[in-house]
C-alpha positions in Angstrom: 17.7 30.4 -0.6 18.2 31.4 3.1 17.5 28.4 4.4 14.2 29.4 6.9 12.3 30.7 4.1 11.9 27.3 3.4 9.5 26.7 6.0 8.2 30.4 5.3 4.2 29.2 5.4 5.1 27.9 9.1 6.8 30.8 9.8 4.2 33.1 8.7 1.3 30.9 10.6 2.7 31.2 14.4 3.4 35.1 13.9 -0.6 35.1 12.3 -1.1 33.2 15.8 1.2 35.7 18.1 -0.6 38.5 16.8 -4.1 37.3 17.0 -3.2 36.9 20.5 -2.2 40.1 21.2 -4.6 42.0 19.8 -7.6 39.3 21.2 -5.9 40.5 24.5 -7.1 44.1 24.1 -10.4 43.2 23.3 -13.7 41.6 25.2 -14.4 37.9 24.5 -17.4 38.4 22.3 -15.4 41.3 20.3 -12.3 39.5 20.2 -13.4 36.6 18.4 -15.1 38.4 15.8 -12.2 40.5 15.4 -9.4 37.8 14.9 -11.3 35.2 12.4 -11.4 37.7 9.7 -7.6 37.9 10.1 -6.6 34.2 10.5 -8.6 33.4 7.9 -7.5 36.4 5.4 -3.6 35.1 6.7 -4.9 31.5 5.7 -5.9 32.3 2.4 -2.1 34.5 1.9 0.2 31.5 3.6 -2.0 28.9 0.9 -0.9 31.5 -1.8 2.4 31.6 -1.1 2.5 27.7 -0.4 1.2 27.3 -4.1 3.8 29.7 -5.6 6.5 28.6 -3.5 9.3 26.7 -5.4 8.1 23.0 -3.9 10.8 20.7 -5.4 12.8 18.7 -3.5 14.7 20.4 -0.1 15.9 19.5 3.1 16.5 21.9 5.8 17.4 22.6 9.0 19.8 20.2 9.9 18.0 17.5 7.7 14.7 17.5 10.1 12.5 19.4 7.6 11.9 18.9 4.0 9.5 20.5 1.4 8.5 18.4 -1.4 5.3 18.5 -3.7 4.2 15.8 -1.4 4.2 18.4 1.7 2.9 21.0 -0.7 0.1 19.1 -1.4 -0.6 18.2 1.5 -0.7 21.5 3.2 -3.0 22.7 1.3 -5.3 20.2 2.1 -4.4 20.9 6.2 -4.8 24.9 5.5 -8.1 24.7 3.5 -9.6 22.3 6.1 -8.3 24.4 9.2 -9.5 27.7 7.2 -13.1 26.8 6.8 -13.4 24.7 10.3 -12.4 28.4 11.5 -15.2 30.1 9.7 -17.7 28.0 10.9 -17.2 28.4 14.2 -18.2 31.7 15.6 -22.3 31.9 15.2 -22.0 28.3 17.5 -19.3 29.7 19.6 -21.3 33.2 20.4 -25.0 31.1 21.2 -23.1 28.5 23.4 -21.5 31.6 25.1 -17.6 30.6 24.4 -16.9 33.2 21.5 -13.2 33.1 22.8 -10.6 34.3 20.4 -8.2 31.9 22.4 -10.2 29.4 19.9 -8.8 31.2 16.7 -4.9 31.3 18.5 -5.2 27.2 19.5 -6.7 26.3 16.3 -3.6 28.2 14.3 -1.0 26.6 16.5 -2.4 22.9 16.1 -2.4 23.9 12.1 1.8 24.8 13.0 1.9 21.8 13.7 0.4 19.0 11.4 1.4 21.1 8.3 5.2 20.6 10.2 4.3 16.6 10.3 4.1 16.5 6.7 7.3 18.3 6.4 8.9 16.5 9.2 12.0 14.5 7.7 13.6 12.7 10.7 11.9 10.7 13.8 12.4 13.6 15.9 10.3 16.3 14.0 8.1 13.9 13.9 7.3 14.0 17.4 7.7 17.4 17.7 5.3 18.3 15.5 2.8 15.7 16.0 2.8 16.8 20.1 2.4 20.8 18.6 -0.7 19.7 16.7 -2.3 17.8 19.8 -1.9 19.7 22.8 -3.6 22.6 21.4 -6.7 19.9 20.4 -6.9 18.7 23.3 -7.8 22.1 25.3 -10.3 22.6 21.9 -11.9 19.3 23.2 -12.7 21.0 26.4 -13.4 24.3 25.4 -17.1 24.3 26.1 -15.2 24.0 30.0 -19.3 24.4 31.9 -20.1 21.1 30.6 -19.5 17.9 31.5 -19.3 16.4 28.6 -17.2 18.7 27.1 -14.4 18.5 30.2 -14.5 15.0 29.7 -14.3 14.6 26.0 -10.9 16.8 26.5 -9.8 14.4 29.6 -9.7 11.8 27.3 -8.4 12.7 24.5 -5.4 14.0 26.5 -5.2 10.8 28.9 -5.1 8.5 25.9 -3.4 10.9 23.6 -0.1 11.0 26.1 -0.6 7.1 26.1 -0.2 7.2 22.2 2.6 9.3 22.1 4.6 7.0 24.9 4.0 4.3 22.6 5.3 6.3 19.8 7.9 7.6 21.6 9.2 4.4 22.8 9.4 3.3 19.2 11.6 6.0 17.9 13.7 5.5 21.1 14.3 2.1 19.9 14.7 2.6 16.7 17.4 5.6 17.4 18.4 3.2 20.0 19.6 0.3 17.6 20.4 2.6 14.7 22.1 5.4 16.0 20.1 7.7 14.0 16.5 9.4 13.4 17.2 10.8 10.1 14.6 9.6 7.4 17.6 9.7 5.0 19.6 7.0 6.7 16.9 4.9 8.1 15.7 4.6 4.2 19.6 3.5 3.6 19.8 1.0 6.6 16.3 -0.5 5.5 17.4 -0.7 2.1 20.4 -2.7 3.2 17.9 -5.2 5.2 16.1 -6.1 2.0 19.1 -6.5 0.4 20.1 -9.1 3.1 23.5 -6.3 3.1 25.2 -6.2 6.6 24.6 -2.8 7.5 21.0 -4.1 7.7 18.3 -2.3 9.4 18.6 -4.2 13.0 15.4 -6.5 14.1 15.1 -4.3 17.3 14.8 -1.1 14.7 11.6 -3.4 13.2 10.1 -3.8 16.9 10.2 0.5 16.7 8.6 0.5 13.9 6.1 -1.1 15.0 5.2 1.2 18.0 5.6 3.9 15.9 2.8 2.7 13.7 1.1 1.9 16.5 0.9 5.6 18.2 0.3 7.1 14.7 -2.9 4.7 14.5 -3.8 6.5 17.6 -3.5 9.7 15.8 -5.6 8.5 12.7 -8.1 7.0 15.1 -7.9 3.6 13.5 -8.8 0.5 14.9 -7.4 -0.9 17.3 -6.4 2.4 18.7 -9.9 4.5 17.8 -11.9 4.0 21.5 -11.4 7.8 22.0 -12.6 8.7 19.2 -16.9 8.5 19.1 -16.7 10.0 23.0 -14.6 12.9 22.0 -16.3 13.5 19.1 -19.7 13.2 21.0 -18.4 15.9 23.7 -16.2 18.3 22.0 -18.0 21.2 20.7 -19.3 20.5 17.2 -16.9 23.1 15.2 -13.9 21.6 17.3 -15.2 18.0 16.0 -15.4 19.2 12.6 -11.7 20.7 12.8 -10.9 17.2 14.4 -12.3 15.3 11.6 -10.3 17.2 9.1 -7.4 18.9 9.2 -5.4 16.4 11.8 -6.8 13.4 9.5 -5.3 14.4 6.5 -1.9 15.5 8.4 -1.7 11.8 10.3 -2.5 9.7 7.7 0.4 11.8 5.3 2.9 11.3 8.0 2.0 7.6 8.0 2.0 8.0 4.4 5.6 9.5 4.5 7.4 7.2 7.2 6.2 4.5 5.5 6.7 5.1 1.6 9.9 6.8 2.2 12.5 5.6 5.2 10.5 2.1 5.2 9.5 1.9 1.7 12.2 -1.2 1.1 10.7 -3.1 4.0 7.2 -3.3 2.7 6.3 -7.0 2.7 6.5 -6.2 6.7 4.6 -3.1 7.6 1.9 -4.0 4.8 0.5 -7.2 7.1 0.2 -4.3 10.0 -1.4 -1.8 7.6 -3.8 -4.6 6.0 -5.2 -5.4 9.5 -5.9 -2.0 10.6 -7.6 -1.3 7.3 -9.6 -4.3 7.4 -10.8 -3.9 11.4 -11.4 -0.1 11.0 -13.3 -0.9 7.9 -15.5 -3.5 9.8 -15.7 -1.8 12.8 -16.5 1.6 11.0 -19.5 -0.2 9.1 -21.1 -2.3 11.9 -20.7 0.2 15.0 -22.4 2.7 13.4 -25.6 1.1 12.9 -26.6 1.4 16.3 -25.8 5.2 16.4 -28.7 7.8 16.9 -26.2 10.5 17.6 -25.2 12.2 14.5 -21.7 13.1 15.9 -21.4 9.6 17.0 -21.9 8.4 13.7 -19.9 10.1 12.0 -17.2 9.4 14.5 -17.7 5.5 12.9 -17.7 6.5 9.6 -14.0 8.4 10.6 -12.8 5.1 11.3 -14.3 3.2 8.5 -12.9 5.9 5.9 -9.3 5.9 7.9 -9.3 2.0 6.9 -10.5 2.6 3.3 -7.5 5.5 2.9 -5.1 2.9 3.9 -6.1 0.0 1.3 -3.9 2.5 -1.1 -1.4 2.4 1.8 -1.8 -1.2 1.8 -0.6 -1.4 -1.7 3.0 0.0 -1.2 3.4 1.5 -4.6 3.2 5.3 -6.0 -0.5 4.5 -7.6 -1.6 3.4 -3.9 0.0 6.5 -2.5 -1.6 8.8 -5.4 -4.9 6.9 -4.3 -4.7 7.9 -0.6 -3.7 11.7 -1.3 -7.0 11.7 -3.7 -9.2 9.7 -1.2 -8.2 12.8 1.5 -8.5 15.5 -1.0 -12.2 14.1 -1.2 -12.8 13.2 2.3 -12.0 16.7 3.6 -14.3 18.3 1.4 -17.2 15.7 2.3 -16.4 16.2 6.2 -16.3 20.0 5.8 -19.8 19.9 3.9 -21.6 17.2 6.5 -20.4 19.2 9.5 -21.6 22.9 7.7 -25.3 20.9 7.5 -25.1 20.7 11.1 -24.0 23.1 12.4 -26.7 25.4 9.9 -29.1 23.5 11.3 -30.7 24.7 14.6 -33.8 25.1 16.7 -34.4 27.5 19.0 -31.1 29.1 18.1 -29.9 25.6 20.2 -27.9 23.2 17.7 -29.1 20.2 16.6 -27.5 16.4 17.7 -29.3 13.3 17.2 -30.6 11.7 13.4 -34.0 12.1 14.3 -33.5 15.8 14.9 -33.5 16.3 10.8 -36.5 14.9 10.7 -38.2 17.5 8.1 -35.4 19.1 6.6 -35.9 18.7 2.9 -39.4 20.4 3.6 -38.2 23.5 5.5 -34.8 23.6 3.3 -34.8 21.8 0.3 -31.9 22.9 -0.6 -29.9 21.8 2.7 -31.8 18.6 2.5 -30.3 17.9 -1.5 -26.9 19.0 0.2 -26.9 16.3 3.2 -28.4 13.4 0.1 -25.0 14.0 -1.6 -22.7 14.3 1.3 -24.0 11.3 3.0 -24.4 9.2 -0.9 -21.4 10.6 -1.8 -19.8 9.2 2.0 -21.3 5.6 1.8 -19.5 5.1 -2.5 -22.2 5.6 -4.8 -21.7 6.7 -8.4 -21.0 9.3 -9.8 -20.2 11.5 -6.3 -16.8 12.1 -5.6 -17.0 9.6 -2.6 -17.2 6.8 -5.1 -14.0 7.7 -6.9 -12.1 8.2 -4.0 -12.5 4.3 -3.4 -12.1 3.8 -6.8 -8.3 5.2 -6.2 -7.4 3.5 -3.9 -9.2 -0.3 -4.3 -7.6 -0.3 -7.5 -3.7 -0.3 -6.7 -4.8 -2.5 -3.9 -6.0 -5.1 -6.6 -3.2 -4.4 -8.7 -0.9 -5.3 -6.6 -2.6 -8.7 -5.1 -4.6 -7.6 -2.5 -7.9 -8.0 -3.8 -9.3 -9.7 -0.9 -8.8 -6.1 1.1 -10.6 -4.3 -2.0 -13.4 -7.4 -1.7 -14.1 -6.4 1.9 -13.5 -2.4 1.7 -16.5 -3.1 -1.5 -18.5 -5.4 1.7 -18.4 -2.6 4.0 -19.5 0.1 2.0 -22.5 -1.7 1.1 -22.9 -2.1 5.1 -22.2 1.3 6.0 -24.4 2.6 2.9 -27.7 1.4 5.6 -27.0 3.9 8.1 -25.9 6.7 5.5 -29.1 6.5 4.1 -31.0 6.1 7.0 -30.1 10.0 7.5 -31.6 10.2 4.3 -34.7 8.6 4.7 -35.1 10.5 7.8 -34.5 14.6 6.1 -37.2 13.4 3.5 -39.7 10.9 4.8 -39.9 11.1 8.6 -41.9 14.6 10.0 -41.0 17.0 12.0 -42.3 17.7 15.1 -40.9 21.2 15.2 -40.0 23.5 13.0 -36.3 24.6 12.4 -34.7 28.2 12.4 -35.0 29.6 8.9 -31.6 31.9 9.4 -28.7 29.0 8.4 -25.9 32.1 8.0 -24.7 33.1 5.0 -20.9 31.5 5.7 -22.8 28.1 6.4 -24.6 28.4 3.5 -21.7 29.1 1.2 -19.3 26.0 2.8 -22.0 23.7 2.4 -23.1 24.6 -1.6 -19.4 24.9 -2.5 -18.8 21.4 -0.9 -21.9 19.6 -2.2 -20.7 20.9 -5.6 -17.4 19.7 -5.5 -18.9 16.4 -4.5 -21.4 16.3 -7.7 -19.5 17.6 -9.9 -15.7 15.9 -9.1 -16.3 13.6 -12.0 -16.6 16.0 -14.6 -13.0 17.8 -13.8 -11.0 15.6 -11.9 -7.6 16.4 -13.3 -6.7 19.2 -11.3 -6.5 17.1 -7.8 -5.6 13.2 -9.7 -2.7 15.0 -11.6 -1.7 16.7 -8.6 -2.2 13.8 -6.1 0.5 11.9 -8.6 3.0 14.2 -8.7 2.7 14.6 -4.6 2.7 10.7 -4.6 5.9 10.5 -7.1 8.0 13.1 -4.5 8.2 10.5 -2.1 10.1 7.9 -4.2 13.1 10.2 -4.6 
């Protein structure tokens, strides 16, 4: 095959992205944007196509910095579903908070370039590549709502502490290059193998120190403790679509890349990256239960619950083995769709045609919309681990490779924080059905709202019943990165 067909879905994305721009050009800003998310999305649906038919067995490519396995497959389509429907349900709030930009459609597009190239990236240096495409555009998102205050400043930090977190990641893979002599995944995984093996061309002690500030900067990405401050602010101040493409998409692709440089290059050195893993599972865990409690701003509390569900991902991490990785790739598959769903419930919700921010501000739901008001009982149920929803079996994937191999006192406290975190999850609940409203919602919720949040609320009822689909595909994705 001629070698950049290979990375044909990427291919295909920017030139979506080039010609969005140009023809948004042409056009007004209200016209523009309704003219372009038809086609990235139609272009979406074609480049997930052709990533599902596309020959996904194990390749490396240009120059040994890209690689396509069913673990990037799987992936991807995870990153392009997310993206995809984070796209759709943008415009309604874009056009009422007067920002219908296309320019949204174009950033959004590149920043999707670039975490579907993280999953692919097989060296230290893609990796950076790839992980800078998928932020810069985010961090203009942040600040797209540019009249606001909060909105400029939810940008200005991201970016401020994002370019700290990628000097700390880049100084890692400068020292790792530094006493290694090489960034390819390939020969890092060799040289680490060697260090287990106590052989001489052992992986060298400053490598190790690398690695560590490479774990560190991805945590940044991940938004896991103790590298999460950013994230309740940004979430708080970005536009609401923007936090919902936030709180998918870029999730999924940071914690496969950590997924990938740690199961595959640094899969032989194990027994040291799991203590750093354990502790950022176990503080985003506690930290994503307790800080949340306090919360009254929906945004803000879902920003917590981010965290918390970034440290319950990475129990599977935790365990180092193919079942914990399987677990993690399930837990996202599940987490995306919950996210999606959650974020479709507010931004249907409005009054006034104005959106809709704090807890209270649902009080009365279930009465005006039942059927919105069943829809946020399972997303938030199925987000604080109760039985049967899917949220439930996603920790159920990864606690128990965690136990398996030893670590049940990180499954004991991932079971002691979801009982914590269940409080404020159904809090919202108590307050859609019990607590009155004091003014009555709009009763248009748009039909592409309406569809995003039934199709996800299904998913998360029903996941039990069919689960084969995503479990057999999560362990083929998870068995790709032991070769």
């Amino acid at each position: 095959m001629f070698e950049p067909f290979i990375a044909l879905p990427e291919i295909l994305l920017v030139l979506t992205a080039l010609v969005i721009l140009m023809t948004g050009a042409f056009r007004s800003d209200d016209e523009g944007l309704a003219l372009v998310t038809p086609i990235a999305v139609g272009a979406m649906a074609v480049i997930l196509l052709i990533t599902l038919l596309m020959d996904s067995s194990h390749r490396i490519g240009f120059g040994g910095h890209y690689i396509t396995d069913p673990f990037s497959a799987f992936a991807k389509v995870l990153i392009l579903l997310g993206s995809a429907v984070c796209i759709v349900m943008a415009p309604r709030f874009m056009a009422t908070a007067g920002m219908a930009r296309y320019e949204y459609v174009v950033l959004a597009l590149i920043s999707t370039t670039g975490m579907m190239l993280m999953v692919s990236a097989n060296s230290l240096l893609a990796l950076y590549m790839a992980l800078e495409l998928q932020s810069l555009p985010i961090y203009v998102m942040a600040a797209f709502q540019r009249d606001t205050t909060r909105s400029s400043e939810a940008g200005l930090k991201y970016f401020v502490l994002g370019a700290l977190a990628s000097g700390m990641l880049l100084y890692g893979c400068s020292l790792i290059y530094g006493f290694t002599g090489t960034v390819d995944f390939t020969r890092l995984g060799d040289m680490a193998g060697a260090m287990a093996a106590d052989a001489p061309t052992a992986l060298p002690t400053g490598a190790v120190v690398g690695l560590v500030f490479v774990a560190a900067g991805l945590a940044f990405k991940m938004s896991a403790v103790p590298f999460h401050m950013w994230t309740p602010d940004v979430y708080e101040g970005a536009p609401t679509p923007v936090t919902a493409f936030m709180a998918a998409a870029p999730k999924v692709a940071a914690i496969a890349l950590v997924l990938r440089v740690m199961m595959q290059p640094f899969v032989e050195l194990v027994d040291q990256w799991q203590q750093i893993i354990v502790f950022i599972a176990v503080a985003s865990m506690i930290l994503g239960a307790f800080a949340a409690i306090g919360q009254t701003n929906i945004k803000r509390l879902l920003a917590y619950s981010s965290i918390g569900h970034v440290g319950y991902a990475l129990v599977g991490l935790a365990a180092g083995t193919p079942e914990g990785a399987q677990g993690v790739l399930i837990y996202l598959a599940i987490y995306v769709v919950m996210t999606v769903g959650t974020f479709g419930v507010i931004l249907a919700c409005r009054r006034q045609d104005q959106p809709i921010e704090t807890i209270d501000d649902f009080a009365g739901l279930a009465k005006q919309h039942p059927m919105l008001g069943f829809a946020v009982a399972i997303f938030m149920f199925s987000l604080a681990g109760i039985p049967p929803l899917a949220g439930f079996w996603g920790k159920w994937y990864v606690f128990l490779p965690a136990v398996g191999a030893g670590l049940w006192p990180l499954a004991l406290i991932g079971l002691i924080t979801s009982v914590v975190g269940a409080y404020y999850y159904l809090r919202v609940v108590k307050v859609v059905y019990f607590d009155e409203s004091r003014e009555a919602m709009d009763e248009h919720i748009g039909r592409e709202l309406a569809v995003i949040t039934g199709v996800s609320a299904a998913f998360t009822l029903l996941f039990v019943l069919v689960p084969g689909p995503i479990v057999n595909a999560a362990q083929a994705a998870a068995s790709a990165l032991a070769l």
